[in-house]
Structures are given as C-alpha cells and as structure tokens.
One Martini backbone bead per residue (centre of mass of N, CA, C, O) as a GRO file, in nm:
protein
  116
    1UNK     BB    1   0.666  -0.803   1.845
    2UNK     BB    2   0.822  -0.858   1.597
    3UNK     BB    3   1.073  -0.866   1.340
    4UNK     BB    4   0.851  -0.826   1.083
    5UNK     BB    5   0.767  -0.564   1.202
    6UNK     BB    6   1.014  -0.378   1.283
    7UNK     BB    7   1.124  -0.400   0.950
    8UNK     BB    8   0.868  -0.213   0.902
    9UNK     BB    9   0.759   0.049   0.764
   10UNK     BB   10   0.686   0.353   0.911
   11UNK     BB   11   0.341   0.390   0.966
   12UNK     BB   12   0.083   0.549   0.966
   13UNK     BB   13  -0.270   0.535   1.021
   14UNK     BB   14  -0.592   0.564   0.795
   15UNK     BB   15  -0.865   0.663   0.823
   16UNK     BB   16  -1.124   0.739   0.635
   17UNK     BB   17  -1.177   1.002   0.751
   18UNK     BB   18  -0.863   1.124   0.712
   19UNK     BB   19  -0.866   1.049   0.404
   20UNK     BB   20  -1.082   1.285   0.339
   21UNK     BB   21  -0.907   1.498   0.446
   22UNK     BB   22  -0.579   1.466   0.302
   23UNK     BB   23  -0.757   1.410   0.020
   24UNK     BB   24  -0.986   1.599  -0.038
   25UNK     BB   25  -1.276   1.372  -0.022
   26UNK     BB   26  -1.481   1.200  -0.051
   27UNK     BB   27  -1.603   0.935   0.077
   28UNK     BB   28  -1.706   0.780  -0.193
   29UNK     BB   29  -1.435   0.836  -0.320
   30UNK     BB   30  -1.236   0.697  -0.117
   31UNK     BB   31  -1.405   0.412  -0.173
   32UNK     BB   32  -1.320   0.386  -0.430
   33UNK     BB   33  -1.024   0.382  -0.434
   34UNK     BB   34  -1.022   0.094  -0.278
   35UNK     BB   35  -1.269  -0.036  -0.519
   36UNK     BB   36  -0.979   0.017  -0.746
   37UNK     BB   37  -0.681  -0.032  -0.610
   38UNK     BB   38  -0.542   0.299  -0.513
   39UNK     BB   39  -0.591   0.174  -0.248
   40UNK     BB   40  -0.537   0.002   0.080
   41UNK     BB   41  -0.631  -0.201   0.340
   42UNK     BB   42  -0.663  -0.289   0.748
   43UNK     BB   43  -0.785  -0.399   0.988
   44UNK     BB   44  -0.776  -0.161   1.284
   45UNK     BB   45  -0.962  -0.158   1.533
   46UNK     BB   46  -1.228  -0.208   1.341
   47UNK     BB   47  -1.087  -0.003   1.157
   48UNK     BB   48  -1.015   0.101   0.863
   49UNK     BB   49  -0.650   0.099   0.713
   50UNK     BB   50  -0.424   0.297   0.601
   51UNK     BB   51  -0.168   0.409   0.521
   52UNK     BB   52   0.023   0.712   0.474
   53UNK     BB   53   0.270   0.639   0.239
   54UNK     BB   54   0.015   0.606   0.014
   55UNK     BB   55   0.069   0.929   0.046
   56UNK     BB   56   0.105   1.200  -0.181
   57UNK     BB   57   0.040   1.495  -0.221
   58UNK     BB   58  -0.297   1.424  -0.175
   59UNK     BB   59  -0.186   1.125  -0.304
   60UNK     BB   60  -0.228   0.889  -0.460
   61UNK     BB   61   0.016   0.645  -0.577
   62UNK     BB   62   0.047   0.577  -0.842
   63UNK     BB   63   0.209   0.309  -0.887
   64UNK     BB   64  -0.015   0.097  -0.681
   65UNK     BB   65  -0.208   0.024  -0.814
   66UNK     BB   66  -0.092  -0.215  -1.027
   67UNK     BB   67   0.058  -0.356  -0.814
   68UNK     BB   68  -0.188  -0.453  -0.654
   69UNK     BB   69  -0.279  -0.614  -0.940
   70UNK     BB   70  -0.076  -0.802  -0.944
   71UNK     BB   71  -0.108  -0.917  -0.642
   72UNK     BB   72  -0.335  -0.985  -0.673
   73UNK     BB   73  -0.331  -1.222  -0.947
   74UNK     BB   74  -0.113  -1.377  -0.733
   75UNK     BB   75  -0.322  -1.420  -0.467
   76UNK     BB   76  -0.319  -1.134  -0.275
   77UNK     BB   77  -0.431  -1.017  -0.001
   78UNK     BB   78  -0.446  -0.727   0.092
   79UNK     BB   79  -0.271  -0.800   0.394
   80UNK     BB   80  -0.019  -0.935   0.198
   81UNK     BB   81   0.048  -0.675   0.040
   82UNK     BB   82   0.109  -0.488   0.287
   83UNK     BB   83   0.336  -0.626   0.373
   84UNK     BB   84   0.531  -0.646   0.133
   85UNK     BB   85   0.532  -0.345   0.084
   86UNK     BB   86   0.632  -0.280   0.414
   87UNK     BB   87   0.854  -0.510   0.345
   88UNK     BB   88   1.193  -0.555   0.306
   89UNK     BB   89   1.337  -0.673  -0.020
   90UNK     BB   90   1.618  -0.815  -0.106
   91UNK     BB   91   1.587  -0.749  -0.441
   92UNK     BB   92   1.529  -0.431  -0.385
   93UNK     BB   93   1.653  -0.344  -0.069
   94UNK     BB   94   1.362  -0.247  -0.027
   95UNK     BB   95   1.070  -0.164   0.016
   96UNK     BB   96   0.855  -0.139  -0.227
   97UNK     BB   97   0.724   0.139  -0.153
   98UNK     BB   98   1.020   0.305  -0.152
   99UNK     BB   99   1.021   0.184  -0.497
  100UNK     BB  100   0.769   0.407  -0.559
  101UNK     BB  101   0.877   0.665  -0.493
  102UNK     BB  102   1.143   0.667  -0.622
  103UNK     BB  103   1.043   0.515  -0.927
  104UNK     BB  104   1.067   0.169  -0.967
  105UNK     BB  105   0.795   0.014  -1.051
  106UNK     BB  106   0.918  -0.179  -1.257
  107UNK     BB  107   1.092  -0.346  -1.050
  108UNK     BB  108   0.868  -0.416  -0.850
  109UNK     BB  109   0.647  -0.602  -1.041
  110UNK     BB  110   0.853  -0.813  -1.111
  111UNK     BB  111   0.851  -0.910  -0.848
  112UNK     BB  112   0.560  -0.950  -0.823
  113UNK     BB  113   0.556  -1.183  -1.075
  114UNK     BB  114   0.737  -1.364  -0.911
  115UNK     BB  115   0.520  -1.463  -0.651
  116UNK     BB  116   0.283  -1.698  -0.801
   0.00000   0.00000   0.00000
C-alpha cells in the first residue's frame, strides 16, 4: 500500500451484482448508469467495481455525473477520475467525493476544471 492509498476515503468496492442489489435497479439499467457517467468504476480482480461512497440512499450522488464529464472533458480516464475523486485535495481540502456528499458540487468542478 502506497501512502497515496492510504490517504484515500475507505470505501468498499461494489460490484455490478451489488449494485443490482443496492440500487434495486436491473442489470441493464445500472450498466446504463455507467455508459452515461452516472456511476464509474475500475477494473479489481478481474471484475468491474464501483465505489459504495458513490451511492447514497439507494441512488448514484446526483452531482457526479457532471463531476466525472468535466473530469473525462480535462483528459481523464475513468482511473484517474476514481483517483482524484478518492484522494484528498489541497484546495478542497477534503477528498472531492466527501465535498460532493456535502453539496459542495460548484466548488469541487472548479477545482476540476482547473485540471486540464
């Protein structure tokens, strides 16, 4: 484990079953959910997972979607953005998913915008 690891939000790891589960949603529709960047995730052992940060009350963080289009927009590949998203930043001062929970949404985009 890195020290980039460590200083990232802990968060399990869903995969699409779960997220089946989770979101009460078909497979189809949570595979939807990610082919139009409502949710992201990232290849680990071999099968596709999400975040569970990026759920909350049974539904994708409404502000991630547009979130994670500035972020692929600047450059980013899904892994980068899980990253960025995951790992605290200076000028946020928390990790940018914890100050989309929080409704901070304008301010974590700036800082995304300022990226590319």
């Amino acid at each position: 484990m890195t020290a980039d690891d460590a200083a990232r939000v802990e968060t399990e790891w869903l995969t699409l079953p779960e997220l089946v589960e989770v979101l009460g949603e078909p497979l189809g529709r949570v595979r939807r959910f990610l082919d139009e960047s409502y949710l992201i995730g990232t290849r680990r052992d071999g099968a596709l997972r999400v975040p569970a940060v990026f759920i909350v009350d049974g539904h994708p963080i409404a502000s991630l979607r547009g979130t994670v289009i500035v972020l692929h927009d600047a450059g980013f590949s899904d892994d980068e953005a899980l990253d960025w998203l995951l790992s605290p930043d200076e000028s946020i001062g928390i990790a940018p998913i914890e100050a989309l929970i929080a409704g901070r949404k304008a301010e974590v985009r700036r800082v995304a915008q300022t990226l590319a």
